[in-house]
C-alpha positions, 0 to 999 in steps of 0.5 A: 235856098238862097244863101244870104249876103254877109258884110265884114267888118273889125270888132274890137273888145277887151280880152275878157270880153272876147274870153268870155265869149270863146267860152260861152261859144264853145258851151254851145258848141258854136265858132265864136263868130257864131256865137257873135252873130247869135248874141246880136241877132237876138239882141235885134229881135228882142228890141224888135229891130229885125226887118220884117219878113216877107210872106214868102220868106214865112211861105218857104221857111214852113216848107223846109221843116 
């Protein structure tokens, strides 16, 4: 499987914000960047924002499982 390629880049957020984040992670047994990528990932997908996969990503997704 291909790994996919990631891109860098400085967050800033207050601190009660990133506490509140370390905590949330570490519930979920997450990293907080983890739990970063997560939070935003999920706010794509419920806006309907994600790009649509491919019918063979979908093909190759059902046959790892």
């Amino acid at each position: 499987m291909a790994k996919k390629a990631t891109k860098s880049f400085i967050l800033r957020v207050d601190s009660d914000t990133m506490d509140a984040i370390e905590k949330w992670a570490a519930d979920e047994f997450r990293s907080t960047n983890g739990q970063l990528q997560w939070i935003i990932t999920e706010a794509l997908r419920k806006a309907r924002r994600l790009p649509k996969k491919k019918k063979t990503d979908l093909d190759n997704q059902s046959n790892d499982q």
